[in-house]
C-alpha positions as CSV (number, residue, x, y, z in Angstrom):
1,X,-36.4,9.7,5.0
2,X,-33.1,8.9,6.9
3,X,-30.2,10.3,4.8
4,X,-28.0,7.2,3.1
5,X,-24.9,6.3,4.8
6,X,-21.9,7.4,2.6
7,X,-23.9,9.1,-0.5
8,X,-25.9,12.3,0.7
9,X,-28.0,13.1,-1.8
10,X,-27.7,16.7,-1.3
11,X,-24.5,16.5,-2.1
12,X,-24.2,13.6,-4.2
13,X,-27.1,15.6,-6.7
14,X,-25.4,19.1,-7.4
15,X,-22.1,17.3,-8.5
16,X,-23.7,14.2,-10.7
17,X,-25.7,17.6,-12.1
18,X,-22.0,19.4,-12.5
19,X,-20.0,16.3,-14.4
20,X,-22.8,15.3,-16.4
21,X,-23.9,18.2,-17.5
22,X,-27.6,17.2,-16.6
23,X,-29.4,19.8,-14.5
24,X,-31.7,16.7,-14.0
25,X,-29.4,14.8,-11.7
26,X,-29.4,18.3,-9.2
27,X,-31.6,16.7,-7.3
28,X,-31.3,12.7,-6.8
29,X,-33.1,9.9,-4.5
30,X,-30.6,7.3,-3.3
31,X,-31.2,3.7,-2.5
32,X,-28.5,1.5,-0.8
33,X,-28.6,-2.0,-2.0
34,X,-28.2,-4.4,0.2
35,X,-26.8,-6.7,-1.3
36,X,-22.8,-7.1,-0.6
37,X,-20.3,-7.1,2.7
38,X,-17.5,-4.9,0.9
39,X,-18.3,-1.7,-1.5
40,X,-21.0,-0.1,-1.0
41,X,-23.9,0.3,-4.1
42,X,-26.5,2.3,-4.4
43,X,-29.1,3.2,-7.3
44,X,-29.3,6.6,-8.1
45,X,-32.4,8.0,-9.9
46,X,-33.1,11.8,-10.3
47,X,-36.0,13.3,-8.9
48,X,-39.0,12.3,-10.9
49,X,-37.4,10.2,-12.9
50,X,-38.1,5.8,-13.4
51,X,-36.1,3.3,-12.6
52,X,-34.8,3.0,-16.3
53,X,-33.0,6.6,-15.7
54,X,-31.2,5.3,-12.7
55,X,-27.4,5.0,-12.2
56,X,-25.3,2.8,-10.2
57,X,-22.6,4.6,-7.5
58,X,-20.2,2.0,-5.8
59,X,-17.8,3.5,-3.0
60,X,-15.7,1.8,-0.3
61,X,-17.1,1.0,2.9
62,X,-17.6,3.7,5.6
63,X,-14.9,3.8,7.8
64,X,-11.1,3.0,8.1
65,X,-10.4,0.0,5.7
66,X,-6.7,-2.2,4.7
67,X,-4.9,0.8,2.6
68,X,-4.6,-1.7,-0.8
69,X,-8.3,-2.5,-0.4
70,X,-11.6,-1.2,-2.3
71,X,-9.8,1.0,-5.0
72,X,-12.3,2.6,-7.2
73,X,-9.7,3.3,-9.8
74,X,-9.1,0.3,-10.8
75,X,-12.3,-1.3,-10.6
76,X,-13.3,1.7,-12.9
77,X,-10.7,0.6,-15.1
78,X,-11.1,-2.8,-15.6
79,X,-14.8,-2.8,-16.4
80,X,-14.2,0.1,-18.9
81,X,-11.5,-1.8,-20.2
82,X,-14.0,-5.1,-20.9
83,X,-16.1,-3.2,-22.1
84,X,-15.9,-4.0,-26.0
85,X,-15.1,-7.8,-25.0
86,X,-17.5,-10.3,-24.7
87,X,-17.5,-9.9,-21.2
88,X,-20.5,-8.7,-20.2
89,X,-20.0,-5.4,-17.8
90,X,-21.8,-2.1,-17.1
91,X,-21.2,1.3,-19.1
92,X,-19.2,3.3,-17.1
93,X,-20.2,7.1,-16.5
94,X,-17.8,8.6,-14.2
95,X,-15.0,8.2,-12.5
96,X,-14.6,10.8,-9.0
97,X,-11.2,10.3,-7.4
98,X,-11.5,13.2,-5.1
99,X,-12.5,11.8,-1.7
100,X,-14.0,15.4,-0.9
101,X,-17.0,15.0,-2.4
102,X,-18.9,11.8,-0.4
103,X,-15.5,11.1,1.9
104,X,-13.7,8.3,0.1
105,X,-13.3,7.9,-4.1
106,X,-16.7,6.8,-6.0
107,X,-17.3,5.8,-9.6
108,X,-21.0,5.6,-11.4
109,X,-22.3,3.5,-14.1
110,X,-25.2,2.1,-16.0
111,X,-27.8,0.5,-14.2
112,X,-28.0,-3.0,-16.1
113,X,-31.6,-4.4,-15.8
114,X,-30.9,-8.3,-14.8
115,X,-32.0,-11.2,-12.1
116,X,-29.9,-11.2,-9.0
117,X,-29.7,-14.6,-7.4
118,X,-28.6,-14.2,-3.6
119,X,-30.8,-16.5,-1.2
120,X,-32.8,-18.1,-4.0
121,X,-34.1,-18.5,-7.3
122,X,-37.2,-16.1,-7.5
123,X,-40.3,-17.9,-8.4
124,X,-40.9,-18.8,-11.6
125,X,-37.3,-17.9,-12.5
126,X,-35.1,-21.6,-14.0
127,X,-37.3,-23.8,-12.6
128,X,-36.0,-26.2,-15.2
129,X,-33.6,-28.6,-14.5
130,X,-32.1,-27.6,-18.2
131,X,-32.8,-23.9,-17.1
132,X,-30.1,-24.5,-14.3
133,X,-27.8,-26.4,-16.3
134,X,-27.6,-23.3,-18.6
135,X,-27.6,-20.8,-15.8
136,X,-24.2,-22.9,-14.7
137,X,-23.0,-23.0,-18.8
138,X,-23.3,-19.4,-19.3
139,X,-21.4,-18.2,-15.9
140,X,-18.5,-21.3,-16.7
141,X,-18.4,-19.9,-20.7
142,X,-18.3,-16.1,-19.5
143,X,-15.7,-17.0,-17.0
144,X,-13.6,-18.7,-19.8
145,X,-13.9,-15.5,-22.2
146,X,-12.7,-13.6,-19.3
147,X,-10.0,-15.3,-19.2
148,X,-9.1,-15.5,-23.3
149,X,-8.9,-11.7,-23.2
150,X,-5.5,-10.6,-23.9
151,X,-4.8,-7.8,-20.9
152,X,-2.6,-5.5,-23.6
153,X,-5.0,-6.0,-26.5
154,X,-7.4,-3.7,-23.7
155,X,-5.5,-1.8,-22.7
156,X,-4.4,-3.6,-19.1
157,X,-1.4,-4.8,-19.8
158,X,0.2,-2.8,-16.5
159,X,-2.8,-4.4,-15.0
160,X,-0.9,-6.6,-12.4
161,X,2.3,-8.8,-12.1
162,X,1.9,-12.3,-13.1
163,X,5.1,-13.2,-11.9
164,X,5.0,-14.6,-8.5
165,X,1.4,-14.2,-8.6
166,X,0.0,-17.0,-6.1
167,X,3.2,-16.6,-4.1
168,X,1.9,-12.7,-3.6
169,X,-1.9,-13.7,-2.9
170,X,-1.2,-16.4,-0.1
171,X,0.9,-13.5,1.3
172,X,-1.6,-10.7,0.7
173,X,-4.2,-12.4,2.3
174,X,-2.3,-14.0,5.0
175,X,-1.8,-10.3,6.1
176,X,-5.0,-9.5,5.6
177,X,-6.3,-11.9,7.9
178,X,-3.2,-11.0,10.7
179,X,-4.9,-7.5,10.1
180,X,-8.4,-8.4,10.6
181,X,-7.7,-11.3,13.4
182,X,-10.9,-11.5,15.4
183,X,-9.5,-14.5,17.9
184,X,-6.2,-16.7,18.0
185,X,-7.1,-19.3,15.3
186,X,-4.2,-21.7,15.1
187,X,-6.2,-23.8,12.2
188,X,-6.1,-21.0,10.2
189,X,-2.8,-20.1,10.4
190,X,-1.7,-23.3,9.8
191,X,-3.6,-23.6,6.8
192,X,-1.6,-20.3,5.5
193,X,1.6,-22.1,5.9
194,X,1.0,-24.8,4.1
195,X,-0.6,-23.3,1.0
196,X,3.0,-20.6,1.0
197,X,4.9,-24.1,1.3
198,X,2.9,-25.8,-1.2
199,X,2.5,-22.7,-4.2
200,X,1.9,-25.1,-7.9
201,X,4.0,-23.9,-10.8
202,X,0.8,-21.4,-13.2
203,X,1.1,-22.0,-16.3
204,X,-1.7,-19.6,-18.0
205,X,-2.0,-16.1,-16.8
206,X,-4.8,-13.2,-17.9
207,X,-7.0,-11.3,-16.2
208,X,-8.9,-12.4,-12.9
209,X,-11.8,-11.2,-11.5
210,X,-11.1,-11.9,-7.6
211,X,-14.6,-13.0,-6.2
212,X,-16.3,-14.7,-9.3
213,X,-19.6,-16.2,-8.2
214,X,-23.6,-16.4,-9.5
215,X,-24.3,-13.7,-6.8
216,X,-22.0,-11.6,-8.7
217,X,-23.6,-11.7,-12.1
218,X,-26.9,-10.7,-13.5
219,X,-28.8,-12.7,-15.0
220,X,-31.1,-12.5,-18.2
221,X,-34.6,-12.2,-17.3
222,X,-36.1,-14.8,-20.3
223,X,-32.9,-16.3,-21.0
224,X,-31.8,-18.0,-17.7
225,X,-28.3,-18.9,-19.6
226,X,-27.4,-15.2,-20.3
227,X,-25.1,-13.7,-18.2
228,X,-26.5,-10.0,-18.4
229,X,-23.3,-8.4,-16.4
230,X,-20.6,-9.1,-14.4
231,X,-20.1,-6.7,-10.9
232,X,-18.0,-6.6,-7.9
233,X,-14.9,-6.1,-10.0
234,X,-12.8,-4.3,-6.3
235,X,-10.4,-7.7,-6.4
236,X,-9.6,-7.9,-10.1
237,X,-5.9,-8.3,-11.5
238,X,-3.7,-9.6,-13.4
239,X,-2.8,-13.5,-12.3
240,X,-3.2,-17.0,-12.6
241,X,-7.2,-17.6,-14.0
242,X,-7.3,-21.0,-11.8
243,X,-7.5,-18.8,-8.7
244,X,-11.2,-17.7,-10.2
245,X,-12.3,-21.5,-11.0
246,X,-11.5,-22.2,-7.3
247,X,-13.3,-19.0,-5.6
248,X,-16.5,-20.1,-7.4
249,X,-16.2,-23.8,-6.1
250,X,-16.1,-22.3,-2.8
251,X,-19.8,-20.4,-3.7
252,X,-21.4,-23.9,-5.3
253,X,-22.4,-25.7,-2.8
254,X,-23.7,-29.4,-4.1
255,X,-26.7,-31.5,-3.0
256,X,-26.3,-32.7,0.5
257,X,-23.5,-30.4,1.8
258,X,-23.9,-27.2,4.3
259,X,-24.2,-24.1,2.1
260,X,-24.7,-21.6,5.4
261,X,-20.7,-21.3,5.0
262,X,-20.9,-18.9,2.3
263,X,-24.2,-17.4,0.0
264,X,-26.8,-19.9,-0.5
265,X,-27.7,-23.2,-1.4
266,X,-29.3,-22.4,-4.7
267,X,-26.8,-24.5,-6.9
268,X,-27.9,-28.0,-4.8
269,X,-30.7,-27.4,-6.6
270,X,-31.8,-29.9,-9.2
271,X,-30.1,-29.3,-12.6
272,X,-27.2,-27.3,-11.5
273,X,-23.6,-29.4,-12.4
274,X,-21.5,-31.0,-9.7
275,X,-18.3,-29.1,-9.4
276,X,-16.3,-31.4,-11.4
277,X,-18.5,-31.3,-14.1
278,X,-17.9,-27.1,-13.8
279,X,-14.3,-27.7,-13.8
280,X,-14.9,-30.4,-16.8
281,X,-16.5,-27.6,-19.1
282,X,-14.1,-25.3,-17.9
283,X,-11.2,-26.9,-19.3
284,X,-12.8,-28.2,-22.2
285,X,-13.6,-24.3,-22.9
286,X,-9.6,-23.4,-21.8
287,X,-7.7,-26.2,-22.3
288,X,-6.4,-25.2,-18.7
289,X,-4.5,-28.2,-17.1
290,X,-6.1,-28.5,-13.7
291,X,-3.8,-31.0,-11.7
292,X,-3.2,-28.6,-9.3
293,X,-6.8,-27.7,-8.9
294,X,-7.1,-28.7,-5.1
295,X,-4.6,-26.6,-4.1
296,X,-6.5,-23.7,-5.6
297,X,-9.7,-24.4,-3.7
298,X,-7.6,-25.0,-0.6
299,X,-6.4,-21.2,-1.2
300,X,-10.2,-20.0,-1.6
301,X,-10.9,-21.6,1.4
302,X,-8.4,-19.6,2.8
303,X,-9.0,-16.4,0.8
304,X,-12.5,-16.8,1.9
305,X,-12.0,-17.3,5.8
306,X,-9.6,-14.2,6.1
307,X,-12.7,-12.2,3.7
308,X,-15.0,-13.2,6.1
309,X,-13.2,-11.9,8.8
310,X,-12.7,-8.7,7.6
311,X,-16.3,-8.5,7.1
312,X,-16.3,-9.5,10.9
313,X,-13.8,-7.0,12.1
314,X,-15.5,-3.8,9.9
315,X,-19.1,-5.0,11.3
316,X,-17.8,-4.7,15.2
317,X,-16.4,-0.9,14.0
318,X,-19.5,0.3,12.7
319,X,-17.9,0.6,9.1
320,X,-20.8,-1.9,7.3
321,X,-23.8,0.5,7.0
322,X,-26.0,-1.5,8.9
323,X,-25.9,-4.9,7.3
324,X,-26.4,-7.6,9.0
325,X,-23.6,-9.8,9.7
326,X,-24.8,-12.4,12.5
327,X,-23.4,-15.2,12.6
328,X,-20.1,-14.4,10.3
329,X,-17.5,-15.4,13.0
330,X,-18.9,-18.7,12.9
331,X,-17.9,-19.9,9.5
332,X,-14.2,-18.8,9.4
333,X,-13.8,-22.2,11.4
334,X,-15.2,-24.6,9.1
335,X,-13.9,-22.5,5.9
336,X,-10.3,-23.4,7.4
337,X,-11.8,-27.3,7.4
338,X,-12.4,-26.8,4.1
339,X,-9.5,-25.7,3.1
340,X,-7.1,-28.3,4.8
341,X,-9.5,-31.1,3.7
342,X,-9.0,-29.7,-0.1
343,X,-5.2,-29.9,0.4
344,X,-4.7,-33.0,2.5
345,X,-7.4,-35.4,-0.5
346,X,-8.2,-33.4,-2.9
347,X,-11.7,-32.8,-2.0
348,X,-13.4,-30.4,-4.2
């Protein structure tokens, strides 16, 4: 069996064994999901042991990444932090900051036994028109209780800087994409401008999760509504919560509408909510004011196209451990169309 990019288990073993204080992690299989285009995840189980033994490792990519990018520290933190919240997030186990070990920081946690929805709903899983409508509920209402925590109350207080937040984020992910810049794309540059000249007053800040989206959750096996866990926690910060609402309208596509620009098109499906009435149960949830909520999808849009193309630009150097990412150049154009079409009518 072919070694696993970025977590030897020969290595990997004898040091889970060492900070544990388990002899029975010495020896360790390791399986890289597949799932994901940024961190890297694997399940780690210990030599004859189940699947309910197993742990979860997440590291950064292989190979050189943007220096403020994929920071196991904080993602650490934040899910630790959540952890006696109604949030739902993983136990974690370990934190290892010393890149030594597998070449870059890691951190391990509980292995949280749930239904992953990527491509499609697996059979026999919310094939309920009410199923889906609770599936859409229960990632709206965990959302919103994300967003009532109170950052010092857990211990995140020094978190992030709300001040200036979306100002920061066009810029941060402006330079991101000037970073990552496969081709001259004029579209998308133009669409940068105007969301920096266009930034909405926030009026409600707390803590944002960055990439919120149903193939970021884990479902509950017999209770489709459930959200199980939240993952994928590398973007999190303090900010303005709308910028969350508008990354997951950017990952529902609705009946009718191309959904090969980002995951899937599992919420066209029958049942599942428009993305007004998301937004609608949102606010009625938050009491958010969302006026300004076009401007916010126009800026996922955007966050999304310069994403993709750092996906793009880490695939052509060989830092993606072999996942497949054909194709991926191909949406950053009609993201930006997206985007402008958000800004210029409102479009959601």
């Amino acid at each position: 069996m072919a070694t696993p990019v970025g977590a030897d288990p020969a290595v990997l073993g004898p040091h889970l064994a060492r900070v544990l204080g388990d002899d029975a992690w010495r020896s360790v299989r390791v399986e890289l999901i597949t799932a994901g285009m940024s961190n890297l995840t694997y399940v780690i189980t210990p030599a004859g042991g189940s699947a309910d033994d197993s742990l979860v490792l997440r590291r950064p990519p292989t190979g050189a990444v943007l220096a403020t990018a994929h920071d196991m520290a904080r993602e650490h933190r934040v899910i630790s932090a959540l952890a006696p919240t109604p949030v739902p997030v993983p136990r974690t186990v370990h934190l290892e900051t010393d890149p030594g070990v597998l070449g870059a920081p890691f951190y391990v946690m509980e292995r949280v036994t749930g239904v992953h929805v990527a491509t499609a709903l697996p059979p026999g899983y919310a094939d309920e028109p009410t199923q889906r409508r609770a599936v859409a509920d229960g990632l709206v209402d965990v959302l919103a209780d994300l967003h009532a925590v109170d950052p010092a109350a857990v211990g995140l207080a020094d978190f992030g800087r709300p001040e200036g937040f979306l100002q920061r984020q066009v810029r941060r992910w402006t330079t991101q994409w000037e970073a990552t810049r496969d081709t001259d794309r004029p579209e998308l540059d133009a669409l940068a401008a105007e969301l920096a000249a266009r930034v909405p007053m926030s009026t409600r800040s707390g803590i944002t999760h960055g990439d919120y989206r149903l193939d970021n959750c884990l479902l509950d096996p017999a209770e489709p509504g459930r959200v199980r866990a939240v993952l994928d926690w590398e973007m999190s910060t303090l900010g303005d919560p709308l910028t969350d609402l508008g990354m997951l309208f950017v990952y529902w596509p609705q009946a009718g509408e191309d959904a090969g620009l980002t995951i899937s098109p599992v919420t066209a499906l029958p049942g599942f909510p428009t993305r007004r009435e998301l937004a609608q149960r949102y606010a009625d949830r938050t009491g958010a004011d969302l006026g300004d909520l076009s401007w916010y999808v126009g800026f996922a849009w955007f966050k999304f196209a310069a994403i993709v193309a750092g996906v793009v630009a880490r695939s052509r150097a060989g830092a993606m451990a072999g996942k497949d990412t054909t194709g991926f150049a191909e949406k950053i154009g009609p993201c930006v169309d997206r985007g402008r079409a958000a800004l210029a009518d409102g479009a959601l």
